[in-house]
LUMSEVEX-871720 format. One record per residue (C-alpha): residue number from 1; x, y, z. Coordinates in Angstrom, 3 decimals, decimal comma. Layout:
! LUMSEVEX-871720
VOKE    nr          X          Y          Z
VOKE   NUM          X          Y          Z
...
! end
This chain:
! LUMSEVEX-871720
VOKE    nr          X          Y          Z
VOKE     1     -0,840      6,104      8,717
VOKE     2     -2,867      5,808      5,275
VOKE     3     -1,512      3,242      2,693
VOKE     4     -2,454      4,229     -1,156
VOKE     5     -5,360      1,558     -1,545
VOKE     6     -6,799      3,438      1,976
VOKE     7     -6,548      6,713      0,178
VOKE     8     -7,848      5,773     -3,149
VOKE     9    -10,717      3,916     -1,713
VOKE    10    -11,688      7,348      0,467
VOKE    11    -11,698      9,277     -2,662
VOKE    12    -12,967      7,428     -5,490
VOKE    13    -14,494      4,160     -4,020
VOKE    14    -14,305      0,981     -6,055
VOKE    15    -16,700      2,759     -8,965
VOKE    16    -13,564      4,199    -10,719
VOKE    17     -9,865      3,096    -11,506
VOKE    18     -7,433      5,175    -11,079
VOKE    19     -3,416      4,642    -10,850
VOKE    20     -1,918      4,611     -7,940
VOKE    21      0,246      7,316     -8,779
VOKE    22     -2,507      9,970     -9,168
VOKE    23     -2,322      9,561     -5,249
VOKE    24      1,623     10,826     -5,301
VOKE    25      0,348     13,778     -7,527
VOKE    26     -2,867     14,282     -4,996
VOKE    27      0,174     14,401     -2,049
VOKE    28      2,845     16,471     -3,936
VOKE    29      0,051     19,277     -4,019
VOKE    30     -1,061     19,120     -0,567
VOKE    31      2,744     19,165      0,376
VOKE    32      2,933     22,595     -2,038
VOKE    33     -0,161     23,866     -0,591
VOKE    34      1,428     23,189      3,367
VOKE    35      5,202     24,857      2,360
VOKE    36      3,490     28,009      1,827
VOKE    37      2,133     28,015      4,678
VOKE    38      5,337     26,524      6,346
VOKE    39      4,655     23,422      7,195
VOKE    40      6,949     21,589      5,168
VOKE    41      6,808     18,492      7,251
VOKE    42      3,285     18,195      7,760
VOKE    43      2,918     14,440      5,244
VOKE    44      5,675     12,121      5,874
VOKE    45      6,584      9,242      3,058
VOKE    46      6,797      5,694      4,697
VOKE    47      8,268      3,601      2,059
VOKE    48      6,451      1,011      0,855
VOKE    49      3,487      1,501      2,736
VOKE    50      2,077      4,925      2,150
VOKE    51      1,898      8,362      4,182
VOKE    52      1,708      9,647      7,739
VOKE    53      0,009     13,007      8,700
VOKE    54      1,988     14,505     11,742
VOKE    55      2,299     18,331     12,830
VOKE    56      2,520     21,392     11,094
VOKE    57      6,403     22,052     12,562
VOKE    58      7,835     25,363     10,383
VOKE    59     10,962     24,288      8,678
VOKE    60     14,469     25,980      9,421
! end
């Protein structure tokens, strides 16, 4: 499980600010990017804490 902070520290470091929404965009196009290839649950949303990586399962 990665929490925001984990994620925006991996891919900007401390040099830049960012909002911590430009992670949910980051995630809504990696979650485009895995529907077309089926995987629709592939990035799970834990509430209030951030986002779990799982398997590529094809969706019904």
């Amino acid at each position: 499980m990665f929490t925001r902070d984990q994620i925006l520290d991996a891919a900007y470091g401390g040099a830049i600010h960012v909002a911590d929404r430009t992670i949910d965009s980051h995630i809504r196009n990696i979650r485009a990017k895995f529907a077309a290839l089926h995987c629709d649950n592939a990035i799970e949303t834990v509430h209030g804490v951030g986002f779990r990586i799982g398997r590529c399962e094809a969706s019904a």
